[in-house]
C-alpha positions as CSV (number, residue, x, y, z in Angstrom):
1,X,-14.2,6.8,6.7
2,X,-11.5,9.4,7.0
3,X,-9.0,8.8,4.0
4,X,-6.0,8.8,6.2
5,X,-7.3,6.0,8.4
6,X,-8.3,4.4,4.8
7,X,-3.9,5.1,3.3
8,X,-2.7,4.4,6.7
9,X,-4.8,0.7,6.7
10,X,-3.0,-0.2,3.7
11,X,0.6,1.2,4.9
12,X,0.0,-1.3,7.8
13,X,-1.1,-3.9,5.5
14,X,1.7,-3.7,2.8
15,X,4.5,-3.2,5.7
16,X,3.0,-6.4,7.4
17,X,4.0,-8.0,4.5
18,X,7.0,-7.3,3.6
19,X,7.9,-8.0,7.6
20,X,6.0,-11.3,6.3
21,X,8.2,-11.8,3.5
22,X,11.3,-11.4,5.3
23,X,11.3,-13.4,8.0
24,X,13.1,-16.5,8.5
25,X,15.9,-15.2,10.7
26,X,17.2,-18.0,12.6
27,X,20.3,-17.2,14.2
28,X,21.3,-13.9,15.5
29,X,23.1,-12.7,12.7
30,X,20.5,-13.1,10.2
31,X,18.1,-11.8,12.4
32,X,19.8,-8.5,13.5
33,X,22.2,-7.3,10.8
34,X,20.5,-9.2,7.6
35,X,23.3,-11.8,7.3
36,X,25.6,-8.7,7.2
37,X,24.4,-9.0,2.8
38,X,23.1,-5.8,2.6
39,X,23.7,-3.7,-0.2
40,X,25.5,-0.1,0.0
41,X,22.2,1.7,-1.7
42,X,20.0,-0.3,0.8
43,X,22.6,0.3,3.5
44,X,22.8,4.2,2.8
45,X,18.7,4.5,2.7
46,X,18.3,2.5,5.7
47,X,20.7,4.4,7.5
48,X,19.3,7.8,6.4
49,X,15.8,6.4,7.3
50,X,16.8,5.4,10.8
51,X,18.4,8.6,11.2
52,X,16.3,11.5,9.2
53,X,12.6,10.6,11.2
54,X,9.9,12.2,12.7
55,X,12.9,14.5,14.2
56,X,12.8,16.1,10.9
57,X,9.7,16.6,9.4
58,X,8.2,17.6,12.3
59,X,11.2,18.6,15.0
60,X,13.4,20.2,12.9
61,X,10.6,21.9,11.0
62,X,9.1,23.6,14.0
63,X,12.7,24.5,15.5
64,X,13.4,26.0,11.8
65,X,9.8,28.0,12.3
66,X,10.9,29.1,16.3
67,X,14.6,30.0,16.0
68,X,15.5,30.9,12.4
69,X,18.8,30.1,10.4
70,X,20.6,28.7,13.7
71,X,18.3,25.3,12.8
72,X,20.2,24.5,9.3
73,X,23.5,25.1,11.2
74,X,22.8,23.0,14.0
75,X,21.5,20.1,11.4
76,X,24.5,20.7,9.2
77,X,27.1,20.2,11.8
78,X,25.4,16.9,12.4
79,X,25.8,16.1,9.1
80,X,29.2,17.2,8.7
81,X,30.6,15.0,12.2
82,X,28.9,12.2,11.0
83,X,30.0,12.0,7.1
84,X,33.5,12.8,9.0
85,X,33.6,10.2,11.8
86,X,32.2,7.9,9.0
87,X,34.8,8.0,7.0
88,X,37.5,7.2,9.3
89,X,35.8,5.0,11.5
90,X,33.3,2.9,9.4
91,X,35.7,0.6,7.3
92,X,37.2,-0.2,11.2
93,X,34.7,-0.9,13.0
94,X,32.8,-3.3,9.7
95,X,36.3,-5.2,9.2
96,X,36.5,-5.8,12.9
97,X,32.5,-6.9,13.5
98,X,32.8,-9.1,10.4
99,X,36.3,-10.4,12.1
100,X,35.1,-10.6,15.3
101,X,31.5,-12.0,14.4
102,X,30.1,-8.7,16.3
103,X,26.3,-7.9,16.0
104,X,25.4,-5.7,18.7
105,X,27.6,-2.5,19.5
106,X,28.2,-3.6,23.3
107,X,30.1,-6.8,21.9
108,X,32.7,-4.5,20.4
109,X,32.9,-2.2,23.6
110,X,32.9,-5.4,25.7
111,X,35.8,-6.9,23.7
112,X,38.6,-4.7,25.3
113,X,37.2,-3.3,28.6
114,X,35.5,-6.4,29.2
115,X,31.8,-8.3,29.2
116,X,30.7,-6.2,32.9
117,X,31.4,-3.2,30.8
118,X,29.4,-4.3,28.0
119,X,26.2,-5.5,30.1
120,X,26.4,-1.9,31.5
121,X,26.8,-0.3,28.1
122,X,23.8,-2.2,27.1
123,X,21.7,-1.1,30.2
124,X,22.6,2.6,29.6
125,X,21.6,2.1,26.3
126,X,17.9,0.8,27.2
127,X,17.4,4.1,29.4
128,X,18.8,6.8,27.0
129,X,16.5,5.8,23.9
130,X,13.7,5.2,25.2
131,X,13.0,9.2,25.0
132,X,14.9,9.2,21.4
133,X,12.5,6.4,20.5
134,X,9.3,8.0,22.2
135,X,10.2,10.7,19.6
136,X,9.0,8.4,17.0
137,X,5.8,7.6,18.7
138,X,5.1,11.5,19.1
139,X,5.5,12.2,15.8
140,X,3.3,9.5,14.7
141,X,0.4,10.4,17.2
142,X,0.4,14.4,16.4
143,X,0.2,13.2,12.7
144,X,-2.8,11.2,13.7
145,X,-4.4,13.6,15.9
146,X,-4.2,16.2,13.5
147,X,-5.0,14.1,10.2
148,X,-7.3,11.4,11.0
149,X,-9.0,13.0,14.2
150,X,-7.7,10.5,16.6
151,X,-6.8,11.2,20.1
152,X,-3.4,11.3,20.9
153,X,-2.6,8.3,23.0
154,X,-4.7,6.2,19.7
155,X,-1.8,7.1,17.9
156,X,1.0,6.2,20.3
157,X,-1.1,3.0,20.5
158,X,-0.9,2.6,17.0
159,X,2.5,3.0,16.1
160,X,3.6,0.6,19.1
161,X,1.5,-2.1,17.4
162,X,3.1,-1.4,13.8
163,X,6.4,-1.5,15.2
164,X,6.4,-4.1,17.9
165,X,4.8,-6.3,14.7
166,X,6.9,-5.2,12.4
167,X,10.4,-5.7,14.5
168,X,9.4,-9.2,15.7
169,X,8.3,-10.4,12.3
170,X,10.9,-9.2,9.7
171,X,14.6,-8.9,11.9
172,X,16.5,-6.4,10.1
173,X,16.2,-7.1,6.6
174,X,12.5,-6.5,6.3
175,X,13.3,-3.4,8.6
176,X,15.8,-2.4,5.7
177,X,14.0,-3.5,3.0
178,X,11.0,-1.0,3.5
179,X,13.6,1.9,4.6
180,X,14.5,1.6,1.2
181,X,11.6,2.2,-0.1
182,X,10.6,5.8,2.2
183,X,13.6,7.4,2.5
184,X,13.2,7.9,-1.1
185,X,9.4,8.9,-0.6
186,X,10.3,10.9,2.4
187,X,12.3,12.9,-0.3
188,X,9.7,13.1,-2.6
189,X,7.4,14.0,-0.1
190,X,9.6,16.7,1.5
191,X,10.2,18.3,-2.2
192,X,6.8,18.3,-2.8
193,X,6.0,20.1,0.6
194,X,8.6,22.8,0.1
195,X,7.0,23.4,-4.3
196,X,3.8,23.8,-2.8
197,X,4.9,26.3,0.3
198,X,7.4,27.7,-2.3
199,X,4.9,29.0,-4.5
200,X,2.4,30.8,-1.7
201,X,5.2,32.8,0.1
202,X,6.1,36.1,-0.4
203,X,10.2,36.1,-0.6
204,X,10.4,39.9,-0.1
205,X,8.8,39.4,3.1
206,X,11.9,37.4,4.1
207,X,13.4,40.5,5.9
208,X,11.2,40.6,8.3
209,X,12.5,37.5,9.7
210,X,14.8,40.0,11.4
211,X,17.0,38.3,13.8
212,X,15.7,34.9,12.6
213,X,18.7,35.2,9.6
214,X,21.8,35.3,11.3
215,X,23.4,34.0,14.2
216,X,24.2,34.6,17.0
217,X,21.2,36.1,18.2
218,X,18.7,36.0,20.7
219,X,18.3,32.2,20.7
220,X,20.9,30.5,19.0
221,X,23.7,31.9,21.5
222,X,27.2,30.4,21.5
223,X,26.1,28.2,24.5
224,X,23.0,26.9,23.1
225,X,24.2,26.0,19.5
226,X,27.3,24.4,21.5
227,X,24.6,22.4,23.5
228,X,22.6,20.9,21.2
229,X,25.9,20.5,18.5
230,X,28.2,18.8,20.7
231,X,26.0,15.1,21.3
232,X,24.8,15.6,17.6
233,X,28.3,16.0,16.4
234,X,29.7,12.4,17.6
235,X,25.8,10.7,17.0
236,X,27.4,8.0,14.3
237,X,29.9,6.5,17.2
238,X,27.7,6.8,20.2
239,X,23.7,6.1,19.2
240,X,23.8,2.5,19.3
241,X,20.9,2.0,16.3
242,X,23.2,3.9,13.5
243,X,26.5,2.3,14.6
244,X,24.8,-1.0,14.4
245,X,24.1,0.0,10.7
246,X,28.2,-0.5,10.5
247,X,28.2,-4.0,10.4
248,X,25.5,-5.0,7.3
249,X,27.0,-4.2,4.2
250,X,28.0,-7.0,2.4
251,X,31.5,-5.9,1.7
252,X,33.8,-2.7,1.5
253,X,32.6,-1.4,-2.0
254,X,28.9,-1.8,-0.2
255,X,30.1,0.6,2.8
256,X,31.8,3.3,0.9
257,X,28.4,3.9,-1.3
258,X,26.7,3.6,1.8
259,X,28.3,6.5,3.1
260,X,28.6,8.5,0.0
261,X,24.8,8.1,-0.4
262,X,23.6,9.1,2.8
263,X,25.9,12.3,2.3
264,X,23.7,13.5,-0.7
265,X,20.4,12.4,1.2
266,X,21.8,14.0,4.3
267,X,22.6,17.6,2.6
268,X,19.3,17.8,0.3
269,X,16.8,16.6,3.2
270,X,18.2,18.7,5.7
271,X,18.2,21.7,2.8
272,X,14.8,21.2,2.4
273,X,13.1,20.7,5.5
274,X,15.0,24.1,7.4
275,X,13.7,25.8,4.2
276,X,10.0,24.7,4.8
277,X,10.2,25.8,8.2
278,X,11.8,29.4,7.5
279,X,9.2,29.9,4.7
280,X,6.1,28.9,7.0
281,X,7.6,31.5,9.5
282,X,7.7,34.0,6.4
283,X,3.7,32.8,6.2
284,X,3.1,33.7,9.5
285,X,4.1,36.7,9.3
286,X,2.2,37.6,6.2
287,X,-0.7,36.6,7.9
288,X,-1.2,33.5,5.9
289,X,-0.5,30.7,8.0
290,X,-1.4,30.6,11.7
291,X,1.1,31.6,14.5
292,X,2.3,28.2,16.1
293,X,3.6,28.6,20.1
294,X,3.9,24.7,20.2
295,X,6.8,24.1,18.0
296,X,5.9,20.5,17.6
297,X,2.5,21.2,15.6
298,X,3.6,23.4,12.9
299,X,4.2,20.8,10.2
300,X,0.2,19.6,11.8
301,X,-1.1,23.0,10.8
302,X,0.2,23.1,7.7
303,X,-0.5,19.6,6.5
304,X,-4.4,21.2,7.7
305,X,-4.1,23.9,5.0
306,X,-2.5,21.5,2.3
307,X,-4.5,20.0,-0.6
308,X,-5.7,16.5,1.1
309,X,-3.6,14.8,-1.3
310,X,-0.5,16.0,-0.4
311,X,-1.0,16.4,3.2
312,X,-1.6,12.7,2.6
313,X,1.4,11.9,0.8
314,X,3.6,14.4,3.7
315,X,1.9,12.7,6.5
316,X,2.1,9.5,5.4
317,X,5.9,10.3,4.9
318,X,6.3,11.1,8.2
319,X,4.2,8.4,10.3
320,X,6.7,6.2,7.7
321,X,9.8,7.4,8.6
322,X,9.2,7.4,12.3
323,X,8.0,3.7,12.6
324,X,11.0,2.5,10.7
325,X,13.1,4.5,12.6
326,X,11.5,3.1,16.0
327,X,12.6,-0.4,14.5
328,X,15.6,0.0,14.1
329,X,16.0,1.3,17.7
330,X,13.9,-1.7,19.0
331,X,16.3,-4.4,17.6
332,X,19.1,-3.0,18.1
333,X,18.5,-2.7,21.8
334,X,16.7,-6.3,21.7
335,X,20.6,-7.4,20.1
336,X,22.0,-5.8,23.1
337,X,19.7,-7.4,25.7
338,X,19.9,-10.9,24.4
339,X,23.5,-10.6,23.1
340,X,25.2,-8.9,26.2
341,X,22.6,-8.9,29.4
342,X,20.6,-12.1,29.8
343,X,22.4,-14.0,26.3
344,X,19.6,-15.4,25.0
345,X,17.8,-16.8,22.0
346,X,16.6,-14.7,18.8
347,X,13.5,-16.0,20.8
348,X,14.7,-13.7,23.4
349,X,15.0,-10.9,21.3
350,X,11.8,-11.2,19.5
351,X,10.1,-10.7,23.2
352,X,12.1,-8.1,24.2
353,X,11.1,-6.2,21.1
354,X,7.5,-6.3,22.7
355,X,9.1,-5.6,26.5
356,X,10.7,-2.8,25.4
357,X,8.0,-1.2,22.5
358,X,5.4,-0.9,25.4
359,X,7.8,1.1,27.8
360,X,8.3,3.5,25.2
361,X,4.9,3.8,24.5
362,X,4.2,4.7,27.9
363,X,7.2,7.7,28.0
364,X,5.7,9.2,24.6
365,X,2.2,9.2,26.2
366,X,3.8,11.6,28.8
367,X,5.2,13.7,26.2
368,X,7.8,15.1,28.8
369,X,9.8,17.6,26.5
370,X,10.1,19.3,23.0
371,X,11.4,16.2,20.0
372,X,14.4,18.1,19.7
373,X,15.0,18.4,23.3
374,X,14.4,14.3,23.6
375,X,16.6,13.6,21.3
376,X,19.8,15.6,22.6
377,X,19.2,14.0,25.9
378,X,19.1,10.8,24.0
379,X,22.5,11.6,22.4
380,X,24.0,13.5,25.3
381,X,23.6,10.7,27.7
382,X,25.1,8.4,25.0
383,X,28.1,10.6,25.1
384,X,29.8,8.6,27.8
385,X,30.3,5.5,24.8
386,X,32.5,8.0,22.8
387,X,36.1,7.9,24.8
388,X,35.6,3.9,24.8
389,X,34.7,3.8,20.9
390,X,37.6,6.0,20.0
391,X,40.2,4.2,22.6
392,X,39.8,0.8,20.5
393,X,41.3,2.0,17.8
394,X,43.5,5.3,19.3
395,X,45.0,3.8,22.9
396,X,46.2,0.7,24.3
397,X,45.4,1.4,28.1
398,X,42.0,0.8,29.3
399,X,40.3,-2.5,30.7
400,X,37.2,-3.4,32.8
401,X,37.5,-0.3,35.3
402,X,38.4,2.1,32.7
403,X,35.1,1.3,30.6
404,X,32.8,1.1,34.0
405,X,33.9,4.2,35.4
406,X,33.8,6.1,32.0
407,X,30.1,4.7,31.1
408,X,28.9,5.0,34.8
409,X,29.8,8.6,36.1
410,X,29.0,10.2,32.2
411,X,25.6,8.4,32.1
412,X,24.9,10.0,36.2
413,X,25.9,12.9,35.2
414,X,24.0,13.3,32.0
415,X,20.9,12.7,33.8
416,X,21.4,14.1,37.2
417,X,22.3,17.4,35.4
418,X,19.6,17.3,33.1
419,X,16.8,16.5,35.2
420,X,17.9,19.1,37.9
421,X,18.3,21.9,34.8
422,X,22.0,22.6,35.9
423,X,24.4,23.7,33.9
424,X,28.0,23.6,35.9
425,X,30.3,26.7,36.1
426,X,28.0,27.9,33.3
427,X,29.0,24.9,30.6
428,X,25.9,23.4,28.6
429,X,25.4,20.4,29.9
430,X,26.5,18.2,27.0
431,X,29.5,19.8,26.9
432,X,30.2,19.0,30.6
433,X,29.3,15.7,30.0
434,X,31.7,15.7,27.1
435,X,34.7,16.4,29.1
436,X,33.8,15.1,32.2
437,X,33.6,11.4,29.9
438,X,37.3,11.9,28.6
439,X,38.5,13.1,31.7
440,X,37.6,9.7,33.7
441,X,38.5,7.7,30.9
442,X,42.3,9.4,30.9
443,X,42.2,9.4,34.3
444,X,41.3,5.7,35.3
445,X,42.7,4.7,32.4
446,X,46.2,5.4,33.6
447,X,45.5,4.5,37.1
448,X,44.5,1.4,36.0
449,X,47.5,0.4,33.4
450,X,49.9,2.2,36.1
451,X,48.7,-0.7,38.9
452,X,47.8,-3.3,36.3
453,X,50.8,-6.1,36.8
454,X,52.8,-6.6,33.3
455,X,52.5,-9.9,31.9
């Protein structure tokens, strides 16, 4: 039997039972944000491990290989808006879910611009990561294809399984509990990748990278660095999975490590994985690692050249990292169904975890688009939560028509624009989406506290 078949049995076996060993979960609470008792270095490593996934090791790896330099900046930035928005934000929005008794994202929305508002927050949520999610699945299946010699949609099969099973056993704290434990092996595994890579490249070959160094250039232009950086920028207030993160550590000490050590995870995993990337570039072009037009498959072909041990250890990292990842995203949406749409049972919940696991499976199997390119449409459509998330705690206009107008026309036009390949007057579409999100939110906004009777 193939050996990663043989590690990847006892990944599924060991996860099963920590999910096993964590469950219990019998209110809502418990079940989706761990009792709100988790620590600040579990808090930080499950929030780096929902966020750094299969996006990274294999996304941001083959967008490092294809574009150069312009990769590290775009990942940076990301890094830098969300350490940012953190900081401010964070300690306000876990003082008023643990106030408020909050547990999905659409609750706190829904609190000032009302429950419609919330139900549709939730809705838009269920579309827009469904492709961030697939992203998961993808990763898992090209590690699977390439690794264990299974077809493609065997692996998207697989990974639903693992985290359908997984997310309907454990809740939240046996999701955290085994981010733990890989975002420090997808560490390990990432500096042992980059040693190994390190030590067969050629560094005086590194001019001939060329215009792969510096940007601007050729494909990191102004208005594609600005579209991809814009949705990334704002991810810690608008993806619904990471802002959920907000409300589980068990008290301020616990939220301020949190932050602090995702920073350092942050800067030395992106570091190393837009590193690998460049230097598997270098490879290529001293004819000692195969030219890769399908972005997606280089960290594949190289975990093909590796020793089998490590391309064991890296794979497994990965196929890790992206099932967590996919779990978190499952509960969080199954809080939002059965906290703001139908207001159901944990019961409720648990079922929509396999409702919802299934649909993405189907998207990934499709494999519509590049992982990065999935995951800023993800990001850009959730752009239209950003002017509602910041008026709670900036503004003190803005009810039920403010927050359905906002969500509505910035969730249209993120996908109308998309799908149709548009870019108006020349503006990325993200951006577009951007402004067009703050504009309606000013805009109806004072309208609506303008015709709004005074109490």
């Amino acid at each position: 039997m193939n050996n990663f078949i043989i590690l990847v049995a006892f990944y599924a076996v060991l996860g099963t039972a920590i999910a096993i060993y964590a469950r219990g979960a019998r209110t809502h609470e418990e079940y989706f944000v761990g009792g709100r008792k988790i620590s600040g270095i579990v808090s930080a490593l499950t929030y780096a491990s929902t966020t750094y996934s299969a996006f990274m090791m294999v996304g941001l790896v083959g967008l490092s290989y294809a574009t150069g330099v312009g990769a590290l900046g775009f990942e940076l930035m990301y890094l830098i808006g969300t350490l940012f928005l953190l900081s401010y934000y964070a300690p306000k929005v876990w003082e008023l879910g643990r106030k408020k008794g909050f547990i999905s994202p659409a609750e706190l929305i829904g609190a000032k611009y009302g429950e419609l508002t919330a139900k549709i927050s939730a809705i838009v949520a269920l579309v827009a990561l469904i492709p961030y999610t697939s992203i998961q699945l993808i990763g898992v299946a090209l590690i699977l294809e390439k690794n264990a010699e299974l077809s493609f949609s065997t692996g998207i099969l697989i990974a639903a399984i693992l985290i359908a099973l997984w997310a309907f056993i454990g809740g939240l704290r046996g999701v955290a509990w085994t981010d733990a434990i890989q975002g420090l092996f997808m560490l390990l595994a990432a500096f042992l990748a980059i040693t190994w890579v390190s030590l067969k490249v050629d560094l005086s070959a590194i001019s001939k990278l060329d215009g792969l160094l510096y940007v601007p250039n050729k494909i990191w232009t102004p208005k594609f660095f600005a579209a991809l950086t814009v949705p990334w920028f704002f991810f810690a207030l608008t993806n619904p999975q990471v802002f959920q993160r907000l409300f589980i550590p068990r008290d301020k000490r616990a939220l301020r490590k949190m932050i602090i050590y995702f920073g350092l995870f942050g800067l030395i995993y992106t570091v190393l994985v837009t590193l690998l990337g460049l230097e598997l570039r270098i490879m290529t072009i001293e004819n000692n690692f195969p030219f890769v037009t399908d972005r997606d498959k280089v960290t594949p072909n190289l975990l093909a050249i590796m020793p089998s041990w490590l391309s064991l250890l890296v794979a497994l990292s990965i196929l890790a990292a992206a099932i967590t990842t996919a779990n978190s995203i499952i509960l969080t949406l199954s809080s939002m169904v059965s906290r703001d749409i139908v207001k159901g049972s944990v019961l409720v919940g648990r079922l929509t975890v396999i409702l919802l696991t299934a649909f993405v499976a189907i998207f990934a199997i499709q494999r519509v688009s590049y992982i990065v390119e999935l995951a800023v449409l993800s990001s850009t459509i959730l752009l239209c939560y950003l002017p509602l998330i910041i008026g709670i705690f900036h503004f003190n206009f803005g009810g039920k028509a403010t927050g359905v107008s906002t969500i509505v026309i910035g969730f249209t036009a993120a996908i109308v624009l998309f799908y149709l390949k548009i870019d108006p007057f020349g503006i990325p579409v993200s951006v577009f989406v951007f402004f067009l999100t703050f504009f309606t939110f000013f805009l109806v906004g004072f309208v609506e506290r303008k015709t709004t009777p005074k109490s």
